[in-house]
C-alpha positions in Angstrom: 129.6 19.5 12.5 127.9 18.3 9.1 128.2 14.4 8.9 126.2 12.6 5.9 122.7 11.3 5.8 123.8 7.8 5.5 126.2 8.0 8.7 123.3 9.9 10.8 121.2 6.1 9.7 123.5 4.6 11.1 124.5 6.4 13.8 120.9 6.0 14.7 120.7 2.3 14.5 123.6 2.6 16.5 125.7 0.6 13.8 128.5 4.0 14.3 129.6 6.0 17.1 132.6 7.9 16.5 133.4 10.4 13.7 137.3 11.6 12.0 137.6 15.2 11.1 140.4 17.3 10.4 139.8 20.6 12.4 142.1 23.5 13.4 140.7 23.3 17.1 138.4 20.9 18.6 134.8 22.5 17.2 132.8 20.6 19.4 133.0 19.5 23.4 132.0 16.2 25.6 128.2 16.8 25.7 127.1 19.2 22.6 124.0 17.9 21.1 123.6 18.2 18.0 120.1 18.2 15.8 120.2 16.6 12.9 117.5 15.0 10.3 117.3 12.1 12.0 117.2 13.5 15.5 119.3 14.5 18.5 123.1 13.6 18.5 125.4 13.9 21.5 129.0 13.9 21.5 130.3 11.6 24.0 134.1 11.8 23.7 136.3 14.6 21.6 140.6 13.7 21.7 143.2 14.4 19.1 144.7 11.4 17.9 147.8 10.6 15.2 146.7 9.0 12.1 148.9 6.6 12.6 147.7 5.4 15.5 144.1 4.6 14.2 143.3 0.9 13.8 140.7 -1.2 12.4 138.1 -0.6 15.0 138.1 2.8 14.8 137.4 2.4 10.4 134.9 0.0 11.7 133.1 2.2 14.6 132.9 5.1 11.7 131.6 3.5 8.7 134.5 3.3 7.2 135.3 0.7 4.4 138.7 -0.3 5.8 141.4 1.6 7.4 143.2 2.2 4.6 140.1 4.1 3.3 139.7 6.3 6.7 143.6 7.0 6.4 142.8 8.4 2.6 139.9 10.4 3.9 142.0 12.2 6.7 144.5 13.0 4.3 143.3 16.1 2.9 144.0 19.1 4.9 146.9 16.9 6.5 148.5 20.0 8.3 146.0 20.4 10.8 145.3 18.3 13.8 143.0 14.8 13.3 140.2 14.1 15.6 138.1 11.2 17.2 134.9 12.2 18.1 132.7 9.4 19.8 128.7 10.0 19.2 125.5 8.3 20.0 122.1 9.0 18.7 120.3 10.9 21.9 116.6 10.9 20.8 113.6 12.9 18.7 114.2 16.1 18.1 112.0 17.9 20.9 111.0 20.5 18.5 109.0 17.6 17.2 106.6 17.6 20.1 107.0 21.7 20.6 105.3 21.5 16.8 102.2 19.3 17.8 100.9 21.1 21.2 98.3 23.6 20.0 98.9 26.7 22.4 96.2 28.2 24.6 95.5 31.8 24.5 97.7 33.2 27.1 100.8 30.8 25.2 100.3 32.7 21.7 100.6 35.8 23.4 103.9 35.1 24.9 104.6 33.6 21.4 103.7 36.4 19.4 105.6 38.9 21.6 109.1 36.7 20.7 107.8 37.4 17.3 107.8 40.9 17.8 111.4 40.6 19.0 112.1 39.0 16.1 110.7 41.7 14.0 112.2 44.5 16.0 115.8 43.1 16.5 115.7 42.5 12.0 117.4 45.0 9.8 115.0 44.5 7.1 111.9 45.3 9.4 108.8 43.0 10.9 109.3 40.3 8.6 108.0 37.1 10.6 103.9 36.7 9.9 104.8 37.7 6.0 107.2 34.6 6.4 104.1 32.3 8.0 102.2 33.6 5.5 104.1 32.8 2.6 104.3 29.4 3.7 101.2 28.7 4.9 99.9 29.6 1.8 103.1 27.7 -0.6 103.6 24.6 1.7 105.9 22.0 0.1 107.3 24.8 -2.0 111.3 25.2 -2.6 113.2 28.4 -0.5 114.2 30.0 -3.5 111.0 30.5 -4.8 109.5 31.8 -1.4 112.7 33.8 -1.5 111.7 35.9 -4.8 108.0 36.0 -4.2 109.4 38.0 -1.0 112.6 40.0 -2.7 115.2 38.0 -0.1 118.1 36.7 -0.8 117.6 32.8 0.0 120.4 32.2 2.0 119.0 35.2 4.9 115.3 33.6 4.2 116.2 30.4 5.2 118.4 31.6 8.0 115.0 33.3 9.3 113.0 30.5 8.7 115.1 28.6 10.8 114.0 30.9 13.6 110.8 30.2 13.4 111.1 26.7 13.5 113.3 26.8 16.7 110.0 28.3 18.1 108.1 24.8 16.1 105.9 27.1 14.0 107.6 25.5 10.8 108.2 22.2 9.7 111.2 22.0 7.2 110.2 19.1 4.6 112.5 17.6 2.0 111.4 20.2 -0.6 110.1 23.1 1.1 108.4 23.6 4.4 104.6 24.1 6.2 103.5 25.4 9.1 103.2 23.1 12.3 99.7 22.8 13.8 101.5 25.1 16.8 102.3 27.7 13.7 98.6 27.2 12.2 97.5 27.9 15.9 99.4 31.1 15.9 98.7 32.7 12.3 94.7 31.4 12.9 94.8 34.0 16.1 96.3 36.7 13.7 95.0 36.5 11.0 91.4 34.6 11.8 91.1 30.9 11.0 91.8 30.1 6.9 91.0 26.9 5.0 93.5 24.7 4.5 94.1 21.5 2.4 93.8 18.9 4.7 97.1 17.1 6.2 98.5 14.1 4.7 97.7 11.2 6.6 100.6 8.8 7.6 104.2 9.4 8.3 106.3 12.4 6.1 108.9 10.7 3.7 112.5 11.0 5.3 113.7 14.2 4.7 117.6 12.2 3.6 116.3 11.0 0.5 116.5 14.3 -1.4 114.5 16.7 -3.5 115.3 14.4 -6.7 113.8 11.7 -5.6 111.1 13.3 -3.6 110.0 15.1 -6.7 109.9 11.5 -8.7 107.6 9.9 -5.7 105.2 13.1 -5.6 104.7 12.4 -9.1 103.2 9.3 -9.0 101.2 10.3 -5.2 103.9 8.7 -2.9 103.9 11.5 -0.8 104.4 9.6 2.9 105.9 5.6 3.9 102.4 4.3 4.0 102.0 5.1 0.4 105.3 3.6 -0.5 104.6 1.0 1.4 102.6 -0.2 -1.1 104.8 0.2 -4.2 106.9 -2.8 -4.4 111.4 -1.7 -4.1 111.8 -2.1 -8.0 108.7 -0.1 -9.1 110.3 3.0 -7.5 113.3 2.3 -8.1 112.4 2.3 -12.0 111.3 5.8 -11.6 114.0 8.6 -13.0 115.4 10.1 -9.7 115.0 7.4 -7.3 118.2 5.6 -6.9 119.4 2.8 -4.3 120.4 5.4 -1.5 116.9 7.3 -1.4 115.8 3.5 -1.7 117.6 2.6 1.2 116.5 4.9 3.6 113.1 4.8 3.0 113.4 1.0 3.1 114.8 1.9 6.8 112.2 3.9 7.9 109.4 1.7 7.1 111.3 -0.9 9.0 111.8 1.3 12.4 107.7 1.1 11.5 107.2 -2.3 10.9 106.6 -1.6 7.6 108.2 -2.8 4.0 108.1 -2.3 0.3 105.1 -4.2 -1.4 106.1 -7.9 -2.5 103.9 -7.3 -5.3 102.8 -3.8 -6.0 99.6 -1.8 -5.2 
């Protein structure tokens, strides 16, 4: 169920809780949860319902601008069935934590022989330490690129990535990825320890506000809220790729921090 970065805000502030879509079956069920950028979503009600039927509340509870405007939005793909779909925001990802906890010894081992699944189930062969590799050594660097340097296709190198970071060896960044301090743990023990650039201190930029923008704000060493904490809102926003919405959800995130834009620059 894909629903936009600015609804998942504010399905997470709790300012929405119920979705429209036009499906040919219900695709989800009372009590899916669903990870998103922002976190964990769990779907608390799923009915068909008649367009007709649908009031103000309901353009209200979904972020819509007015009813008329959640009646023109269901009106493509009018032959098949409308649903209401009630959601609330359900937490941190878990794979969050998964990624912090450095595993012991006897954990990599159990770790590395799910890897070797991985590796032996693939019809391309053992693919997943070349993958860690890859971006251990290109962290913050775009799929498609780590896709050529390994002769995939970047759709089936993205869908393997994914497994990795289901096991919160990866960390998938708003251009590119890294390895988690769990995934560090694990290459270290196969590979011997390597130097690494140190970690950014302070808290990742969203991931929501786009490669664009994120490519503008690494430009001028806003790589994490802290640091654009102290640009003031009009400074980055005079910078070629950073438009109101990136804008706005940075804005949110230092708030959920008690942070805000500089009033007066750095």
């Amino acid at each position: 169920m894909m629903i936009r970065p600015a609804e998942l805000e504010a399905i997470r502030r709790g300012e929405i809780d119920l979705a429209f879509r036009r499906w040919n079956r219900a695709r989800v069920k009372v009590g899916t949860r669903l990870r998103t950028a922002v976190g964990v979503l769990e779907v608390t009600s799923v009915e068909q319902v008649a367009v007709s039927a649908l009031r103000a509340e309901d353009a209200r509870r979904s972020g819509a601008p007015s009813l008329t405007a959640l009646k023109e939005a269901l009106s493509a793909r009018a032959d098949r069935p409308a649903y209401r779909v009630g959601l609330r925001y359900d937490g941190a990802d878990p794979r969050e934590t998964l990624r912090a906890t450095v595993p012991g010894a006897e954990e990599i081992t159990g770790i590395l022989a799910g890897l070797d699944r991985l590796d032996a189930s693939s019809a391309i062969g053992p693919w997943t330490r070349t993958t860690l590799r890859m971006i251990d050594a290109n962290p913050e660097v775009r799929a498609p690129e780590l896709a050529a340097q390994l002769g995939r296709p970047t759709a089936e190198f993205k869908r393997d990535v994914r497994k990795l970071k289901e096991r919160g060896l990866t960390e998938s960044l708003a251009i590119g990825y890294r390895l988690s301090p769990r995934g560090e743990a694990v290459l270290d023990h196969v590979d011997g320890p390597r130097d690494r650039a140190p970690r950014r201190a302070g808290t990742p930029l969203p991931r929501t506000i786009g490669a664009p923008a994120t490519r503008a704000l690494r430009e001028v060493g806003v790589h994490t809220l802290e640091d654009a904490a102290r640009w003031t809102r009009a400074d980055l926003a005079a910078l070629h790729g950073v438009g109101p919405i990136a804008l706005d959800r940075i804005g949110a995130s230092l708030a959920e921090r008690g942070l805000d834009f500089s009033p007066s620059g750095s």
